[in-house]
C-alpha positions as CSV (number, residue, x, y, z in Angstrom):
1,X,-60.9,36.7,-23.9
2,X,-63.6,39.0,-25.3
3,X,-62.3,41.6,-22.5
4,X,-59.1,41.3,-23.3
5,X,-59.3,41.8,-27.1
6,X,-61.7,44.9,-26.3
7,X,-58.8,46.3,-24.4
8,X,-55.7,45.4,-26.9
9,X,-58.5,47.6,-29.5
10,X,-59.1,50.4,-27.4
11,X,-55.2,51.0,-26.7
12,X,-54.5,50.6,-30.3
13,X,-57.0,53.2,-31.8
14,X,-55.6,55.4,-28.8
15,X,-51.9,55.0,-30.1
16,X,-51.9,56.4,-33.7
17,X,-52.2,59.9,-31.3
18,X,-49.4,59.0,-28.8
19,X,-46.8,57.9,-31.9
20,X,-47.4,61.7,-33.7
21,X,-45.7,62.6,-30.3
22,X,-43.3,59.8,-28.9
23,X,-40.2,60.9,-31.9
24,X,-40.6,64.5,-30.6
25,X,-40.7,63.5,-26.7
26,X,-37.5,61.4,-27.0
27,X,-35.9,63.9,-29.7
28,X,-36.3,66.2,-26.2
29,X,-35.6,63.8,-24.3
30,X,-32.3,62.5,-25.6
31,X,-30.7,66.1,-27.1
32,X,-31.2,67.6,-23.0
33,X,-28.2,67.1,-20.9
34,X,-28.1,65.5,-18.2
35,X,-24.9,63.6,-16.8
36,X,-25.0,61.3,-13.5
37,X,-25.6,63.4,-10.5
38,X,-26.7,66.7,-13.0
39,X,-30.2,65.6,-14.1
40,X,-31.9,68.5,-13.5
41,X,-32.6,69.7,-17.5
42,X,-34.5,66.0,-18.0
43,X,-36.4,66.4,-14.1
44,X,-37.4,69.8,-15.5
45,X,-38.5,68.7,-18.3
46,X,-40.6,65.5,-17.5
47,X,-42.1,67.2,-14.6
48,X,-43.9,69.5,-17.7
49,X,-44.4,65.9,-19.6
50,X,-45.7,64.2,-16.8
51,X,-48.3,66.7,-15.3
52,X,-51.5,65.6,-17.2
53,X,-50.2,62.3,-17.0
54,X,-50.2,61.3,-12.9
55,X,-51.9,62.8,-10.0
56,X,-48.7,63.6,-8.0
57,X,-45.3,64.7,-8.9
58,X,-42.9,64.5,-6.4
59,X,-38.6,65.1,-6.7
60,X,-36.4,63.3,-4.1
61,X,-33.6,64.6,-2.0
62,X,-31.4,62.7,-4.0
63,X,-33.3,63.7,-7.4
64,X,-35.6,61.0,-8.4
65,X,-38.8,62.2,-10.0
66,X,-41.5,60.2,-8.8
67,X,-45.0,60.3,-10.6
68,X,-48.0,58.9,-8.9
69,X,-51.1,57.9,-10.6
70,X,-53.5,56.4,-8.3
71,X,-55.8,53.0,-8.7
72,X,-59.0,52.6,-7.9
73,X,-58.7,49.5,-5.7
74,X,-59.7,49.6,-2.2
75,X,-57.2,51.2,0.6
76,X,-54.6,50.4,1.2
77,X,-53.9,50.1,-2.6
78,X,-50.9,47.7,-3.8
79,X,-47.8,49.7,-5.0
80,X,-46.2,48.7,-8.7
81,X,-42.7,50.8,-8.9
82,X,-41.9,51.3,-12.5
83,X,-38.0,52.8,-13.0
84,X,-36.4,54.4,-15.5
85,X,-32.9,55.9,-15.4
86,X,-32.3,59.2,-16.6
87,X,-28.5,60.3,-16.8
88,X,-26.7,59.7,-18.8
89,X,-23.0,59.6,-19.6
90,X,-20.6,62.3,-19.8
91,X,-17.2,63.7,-19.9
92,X,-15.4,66.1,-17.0
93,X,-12.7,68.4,-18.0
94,X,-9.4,67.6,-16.1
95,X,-6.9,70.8,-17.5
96,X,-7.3,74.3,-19.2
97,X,-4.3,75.1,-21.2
98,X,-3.4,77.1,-24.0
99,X,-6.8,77.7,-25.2
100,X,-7.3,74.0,-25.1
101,X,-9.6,71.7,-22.5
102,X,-8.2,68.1,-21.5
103,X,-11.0,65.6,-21.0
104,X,-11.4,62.6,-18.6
105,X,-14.1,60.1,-17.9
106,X,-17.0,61.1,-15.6
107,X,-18.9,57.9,-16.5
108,X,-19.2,55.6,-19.1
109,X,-17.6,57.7,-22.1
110,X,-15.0,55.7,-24.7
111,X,-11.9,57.1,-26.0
112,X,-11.8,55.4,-29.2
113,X,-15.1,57.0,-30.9
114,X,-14.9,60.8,-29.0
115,X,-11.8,62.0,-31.8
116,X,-13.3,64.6,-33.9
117,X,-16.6,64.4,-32.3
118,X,-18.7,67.9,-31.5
119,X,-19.1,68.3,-28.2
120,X,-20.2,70.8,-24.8
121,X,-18.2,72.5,-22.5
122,X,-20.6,73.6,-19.7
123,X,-18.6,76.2,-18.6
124,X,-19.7,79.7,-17.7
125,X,-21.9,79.2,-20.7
126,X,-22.3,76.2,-23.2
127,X,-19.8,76.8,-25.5
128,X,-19.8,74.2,-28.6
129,X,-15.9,72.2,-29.4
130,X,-14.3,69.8,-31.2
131,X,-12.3,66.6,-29.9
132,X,-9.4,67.1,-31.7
133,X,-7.9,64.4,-33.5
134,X,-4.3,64.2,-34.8
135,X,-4.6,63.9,-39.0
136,X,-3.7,59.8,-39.7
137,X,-0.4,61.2,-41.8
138,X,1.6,62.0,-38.9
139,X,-0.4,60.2,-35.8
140,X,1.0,58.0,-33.6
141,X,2.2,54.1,-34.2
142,X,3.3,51.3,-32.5
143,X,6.6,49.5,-33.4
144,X,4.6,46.6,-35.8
145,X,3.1,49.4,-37.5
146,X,-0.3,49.8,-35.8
147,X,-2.4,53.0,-35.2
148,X,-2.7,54.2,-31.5
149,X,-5.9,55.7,-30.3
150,X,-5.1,58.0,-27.4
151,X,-7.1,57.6,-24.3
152,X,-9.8,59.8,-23.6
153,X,-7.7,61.5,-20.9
154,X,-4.7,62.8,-23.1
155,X,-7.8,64.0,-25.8
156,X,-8.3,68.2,-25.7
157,X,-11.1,69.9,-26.9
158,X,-10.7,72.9,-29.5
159,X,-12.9,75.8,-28.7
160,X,-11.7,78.1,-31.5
161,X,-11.7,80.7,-28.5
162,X,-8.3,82.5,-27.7
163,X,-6.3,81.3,-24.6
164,X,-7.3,84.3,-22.1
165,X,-11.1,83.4,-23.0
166,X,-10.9,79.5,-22.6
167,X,-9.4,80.3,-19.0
168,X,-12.1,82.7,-18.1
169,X,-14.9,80.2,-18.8
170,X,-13.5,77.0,-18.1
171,X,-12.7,75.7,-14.8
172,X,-11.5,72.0,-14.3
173,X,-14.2,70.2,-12.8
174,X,-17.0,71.7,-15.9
175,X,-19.1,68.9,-17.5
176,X,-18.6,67.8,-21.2
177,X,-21.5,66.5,-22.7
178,X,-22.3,64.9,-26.7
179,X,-23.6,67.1,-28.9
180,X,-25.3,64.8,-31.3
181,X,-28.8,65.7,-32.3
182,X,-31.4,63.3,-33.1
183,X,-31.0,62.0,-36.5
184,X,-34.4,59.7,-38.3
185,X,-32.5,56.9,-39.9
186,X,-35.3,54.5,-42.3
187,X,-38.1,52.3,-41.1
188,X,-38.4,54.1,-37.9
189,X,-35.3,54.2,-36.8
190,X,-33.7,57.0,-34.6
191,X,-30.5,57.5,-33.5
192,X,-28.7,60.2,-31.2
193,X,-26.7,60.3,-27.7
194,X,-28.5,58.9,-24.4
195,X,-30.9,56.6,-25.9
196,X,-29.3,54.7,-23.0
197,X,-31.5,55.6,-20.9
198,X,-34.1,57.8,-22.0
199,X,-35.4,55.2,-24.7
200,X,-36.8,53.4,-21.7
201,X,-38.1,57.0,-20.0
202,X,-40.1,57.5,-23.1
203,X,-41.6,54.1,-22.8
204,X,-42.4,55.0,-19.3
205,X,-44.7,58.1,-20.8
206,X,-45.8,56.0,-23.1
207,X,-47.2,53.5,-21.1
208,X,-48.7,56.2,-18.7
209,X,-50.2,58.1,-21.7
210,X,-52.5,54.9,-22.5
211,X,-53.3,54.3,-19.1
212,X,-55.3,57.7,-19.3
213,X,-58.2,55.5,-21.1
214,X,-57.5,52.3,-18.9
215,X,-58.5,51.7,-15.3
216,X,-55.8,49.8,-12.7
217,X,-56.8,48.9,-9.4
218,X,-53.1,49.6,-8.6
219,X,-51.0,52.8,-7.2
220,X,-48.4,53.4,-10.1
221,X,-44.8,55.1,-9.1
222,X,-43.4,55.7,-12.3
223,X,-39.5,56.7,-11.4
224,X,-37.3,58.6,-13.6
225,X,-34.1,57.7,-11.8
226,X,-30.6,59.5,-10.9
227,X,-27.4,58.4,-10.7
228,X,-27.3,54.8,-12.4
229,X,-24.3,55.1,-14.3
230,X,-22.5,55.5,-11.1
231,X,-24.1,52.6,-8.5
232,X,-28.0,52.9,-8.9
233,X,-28.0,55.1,-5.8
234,X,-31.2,56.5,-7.4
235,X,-32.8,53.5,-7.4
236,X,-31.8,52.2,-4.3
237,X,-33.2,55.3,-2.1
238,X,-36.5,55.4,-4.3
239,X,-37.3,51.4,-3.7
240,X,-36.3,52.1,0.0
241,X,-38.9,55.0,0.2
242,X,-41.9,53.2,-2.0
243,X,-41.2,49.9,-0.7
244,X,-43.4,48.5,-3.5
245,X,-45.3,45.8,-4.0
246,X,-43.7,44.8,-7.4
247,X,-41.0,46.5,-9.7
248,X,-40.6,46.9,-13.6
249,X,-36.9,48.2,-14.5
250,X,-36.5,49.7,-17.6
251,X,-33.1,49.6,-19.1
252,X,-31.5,49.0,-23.0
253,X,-29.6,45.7,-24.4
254,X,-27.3,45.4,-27.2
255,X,-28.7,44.6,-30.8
256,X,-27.5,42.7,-33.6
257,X,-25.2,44.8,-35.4
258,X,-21.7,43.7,-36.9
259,X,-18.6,42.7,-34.9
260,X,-21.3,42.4,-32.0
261,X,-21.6,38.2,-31.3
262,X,-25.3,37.6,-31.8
263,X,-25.2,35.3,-28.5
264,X,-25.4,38.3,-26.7
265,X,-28.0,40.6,-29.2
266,X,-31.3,41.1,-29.6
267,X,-33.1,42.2,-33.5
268,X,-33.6,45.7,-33.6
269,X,-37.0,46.9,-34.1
270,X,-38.6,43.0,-33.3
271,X,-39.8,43.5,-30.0
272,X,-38.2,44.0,-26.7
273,X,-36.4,41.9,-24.1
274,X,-37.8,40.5,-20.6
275,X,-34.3,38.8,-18.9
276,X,-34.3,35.9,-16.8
277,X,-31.6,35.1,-14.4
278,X,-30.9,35.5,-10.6
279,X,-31.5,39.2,-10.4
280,X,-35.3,38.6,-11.3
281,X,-38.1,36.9,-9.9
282,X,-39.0,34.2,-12.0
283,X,-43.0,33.5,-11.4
284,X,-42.9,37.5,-12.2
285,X,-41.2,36.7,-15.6
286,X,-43.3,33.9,-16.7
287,X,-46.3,36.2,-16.3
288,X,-45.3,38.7,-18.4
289,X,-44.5,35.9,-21.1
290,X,-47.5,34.7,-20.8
291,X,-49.2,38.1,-20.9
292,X,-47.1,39.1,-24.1
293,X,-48.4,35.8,-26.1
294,X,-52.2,36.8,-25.2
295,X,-52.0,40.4,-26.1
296,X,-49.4,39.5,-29.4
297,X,-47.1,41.9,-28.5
298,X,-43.0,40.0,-29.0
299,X,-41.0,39.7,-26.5
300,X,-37.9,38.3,-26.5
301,X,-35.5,36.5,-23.2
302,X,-32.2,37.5,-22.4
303,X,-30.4,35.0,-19.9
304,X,-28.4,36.9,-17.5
305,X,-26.9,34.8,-14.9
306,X,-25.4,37.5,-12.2
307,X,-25.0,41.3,-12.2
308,X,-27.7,42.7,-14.2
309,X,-26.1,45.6,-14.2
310,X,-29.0,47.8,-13.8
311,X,-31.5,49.4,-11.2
312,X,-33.2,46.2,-11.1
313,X,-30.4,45.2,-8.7
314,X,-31.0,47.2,-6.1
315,X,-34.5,47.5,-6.2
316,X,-34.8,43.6,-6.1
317,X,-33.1,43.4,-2.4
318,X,-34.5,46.8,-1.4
319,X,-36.5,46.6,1.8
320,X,-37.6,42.9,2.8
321,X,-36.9,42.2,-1.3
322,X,-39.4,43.5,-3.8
323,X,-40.4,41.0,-7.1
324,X,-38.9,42.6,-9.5
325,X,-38.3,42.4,-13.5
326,X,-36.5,43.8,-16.2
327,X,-37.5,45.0,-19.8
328,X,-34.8,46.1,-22.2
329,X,-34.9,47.8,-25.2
330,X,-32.7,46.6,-27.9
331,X,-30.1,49.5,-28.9
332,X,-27.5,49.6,-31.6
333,X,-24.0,51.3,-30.4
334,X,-23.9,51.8,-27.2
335,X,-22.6,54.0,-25.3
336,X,-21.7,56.4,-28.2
337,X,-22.9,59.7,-29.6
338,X,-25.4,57.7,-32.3
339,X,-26.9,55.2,-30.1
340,X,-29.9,53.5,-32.4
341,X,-33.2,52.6,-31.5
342,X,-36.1,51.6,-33.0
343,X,-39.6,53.6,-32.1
344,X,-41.6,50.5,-32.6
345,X,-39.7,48.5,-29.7
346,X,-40.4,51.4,-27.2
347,X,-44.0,51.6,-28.1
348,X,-44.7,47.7,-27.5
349,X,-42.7,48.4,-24.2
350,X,-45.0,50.9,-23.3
351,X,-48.1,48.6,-24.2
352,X,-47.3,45.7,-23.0
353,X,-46.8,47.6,-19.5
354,X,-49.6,49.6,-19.5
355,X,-51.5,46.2,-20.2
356,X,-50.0,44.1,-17.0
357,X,-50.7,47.0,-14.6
358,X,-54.4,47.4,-16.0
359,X,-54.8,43.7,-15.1
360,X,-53.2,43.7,-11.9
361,X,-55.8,43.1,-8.8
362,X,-55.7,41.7,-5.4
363,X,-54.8,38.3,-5.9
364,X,-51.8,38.9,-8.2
365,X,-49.4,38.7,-5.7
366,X,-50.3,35.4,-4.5
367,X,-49.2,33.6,-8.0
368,X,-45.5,34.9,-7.2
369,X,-45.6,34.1,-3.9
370,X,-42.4,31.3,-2.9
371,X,-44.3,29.3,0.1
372,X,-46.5,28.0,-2.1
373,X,-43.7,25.6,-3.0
374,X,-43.3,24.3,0.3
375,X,-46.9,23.9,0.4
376,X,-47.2,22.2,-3.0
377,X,-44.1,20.0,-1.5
378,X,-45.7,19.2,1.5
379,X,-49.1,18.1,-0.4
380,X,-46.7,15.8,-2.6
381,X,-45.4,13.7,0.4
382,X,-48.5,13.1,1.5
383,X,-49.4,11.7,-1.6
384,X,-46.4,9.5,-1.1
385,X,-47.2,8.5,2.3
386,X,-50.9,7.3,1.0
């Protein structure tokens, strides 16, 4: 226990440095734009993060950026896969006319909140618009009375650019992203597009920032995923090609906020969220609770009964299946231009990670292992039979 609380020390007098930084890594990291199957500006730019950090970079064919930081256990090292998805979601335009650019979904976008919102056209160039939005005195009704939002694909975006110059740099197919800067809210609060995922790619730096000071017997690929919003292809070809030894996916969850049923929410800023469920291996889970209780650091369960709906799906029956968890951070209004997240919960992420993998050795493995039910069975019929 002495060891232990050494450690817990050393990371915290190591963190007052890494915090000074983590608001202006994700304030990159979020205001970048990077749609599913486009996430080239955020692989550019971790690639600069992650240098210093891991003692291999390597990119994908499909995209993945995979960092590498090695153990110093014996060879061959065991493999911990740590996953992180990094697009996010976005808008494609579907009609140039009259100076004015139709929208439609690429992935993930809601009709209901884009109306009047700034947005980017990457056209030609990045040219800065407006959703525009019918004024309430004269928008459309239903026969009781009601107010109808229009869906996203009958929404056009104002350039303030004549007709002849809208057609020049616009082509039907461009990408529409959010342009929503980071905005500091109170008590460490942030909140901005794409916290969904990159909340959980700053924990990922975070964690490999305090491992600096830290030795792991372990090899670490820390995986900045593509494609997730679309079908986890990214995580699906990068478990295939690692074939680790374990997996930690790291995604967001929905926090209390109102209209929200708090069945379903987690507090913001109180910690984040390890779920339980069929999509996760369970021994895995428990040692990570029971990790998070030594070291004080909340965490919170999440029952989730099928479809996680995350990488941690694929990765789990990658291969000949891979033990594999999930950690969520909590996020206030998903999937929306000023999604909110607290910097607290994505430091305790990146601690309580970086503290697992520092105590990971040989014989970890052998605690998750399933035939050591059918061995403790087999031991308890014997008993019987005596």
């Amino acid at each position: 226990m002495a060891v232990l609380q050494m450690a817990v020390l050393q990371m915290a007098a190591h963190q007052g440095k890494i915090l000074m930084n983590l608001k202006k890594h994700l304030q990159k990291l979020t205001e970048l734009h990077s749609p599913s199957g486009h996430e080239g500006n955020v692989r550019s730019y971790l690639r600069d993060a992650w240098a210093k950090l891991v003692d291999d970079l390597q990119v994908s064919a499909l995209g993945n950026l995979i960092g590498v930081k090695y153990g110093t256990g014996k060879k061959p090292r065991r493999r911990i896969m740590l996953c992180a998805h990094m697009d996010e979601i976005a808008m494609i335009v579907a009609e140039v006319r009259d100076g004015y650019v139709r929208l439609n979904d690429l992935v993930g976008s809601d009709g209901r909140i884009m109306q009047a919102k700034s947005v980017i056209v990457h056209g030609k160039r990045p040219l800065t618009g407006v959703v525009a939005a019918v004024p309430p005195h004269i928008s459309n009704t239903t026969g009781d009375g009601k107010k109808v939002y229009p869906e996203l694909s009958d929404q056009w975006v104002d350039l303030g650019l004549p007709a002849e110059e809208v057609m020049e740099l616009v082509s039907v197919g461009d990408l529409v992203t959010m342009d929503a800067p980071l905005l500091e809210l109170k008590n460490g609060f942030v909140a901005g597009k794409a916290m969904d995922n990159r909340a959980s790619v700053a924990a990922v730096s975070y964690c490999l920032e305090l491992l600096q000071k830290r030795t792991h017997w372990w090899d670490i690929y820390a995986v900045a995923s593509v494609q997730e919003e679309v079908g986890y292809y990214g995580a699906i070809t990068a478990a295939h090609a690692i074939n680790p030894d374990l997996a930690i996916t790291l995604d967001v969850t929905f926090a209390k906020q109102p209209g929200v049923n708090d069945d379903f929410t987690q507090e913001l800023g109180k910690g984040a969220v390890i779920c339980v469920g069929p999509n996760f291996h369970q021994r895995f889970v428990d040692e990570v609770l029971t990790l998070s209780k030594q070291i004080e650091i909340p965490l919170h369960v999440e029952p989730l009964p099928g479809k996680s709906g995350t990488d941690a799906w694929a990765i789990q029956v990658a291969q000949q299946g891979i033990p594999t968890i999930l950690l969520s951070i909590p996020i206030r209004n998903m999937h929306t231009p000023v999604e909110t997240v607290s910097l607290k919960d994505i430091k305790r992420t990146g601690r309580l990670i970086a503290e697992l993998i520092s105590q990971l050795d040989d014989e970890f493995l052998e605690k998750l292992r399933w035939q050591r039910e059918k061995k403790e069975s087999s031991e308890d019929e014997n008993d019987d039979d005596e």
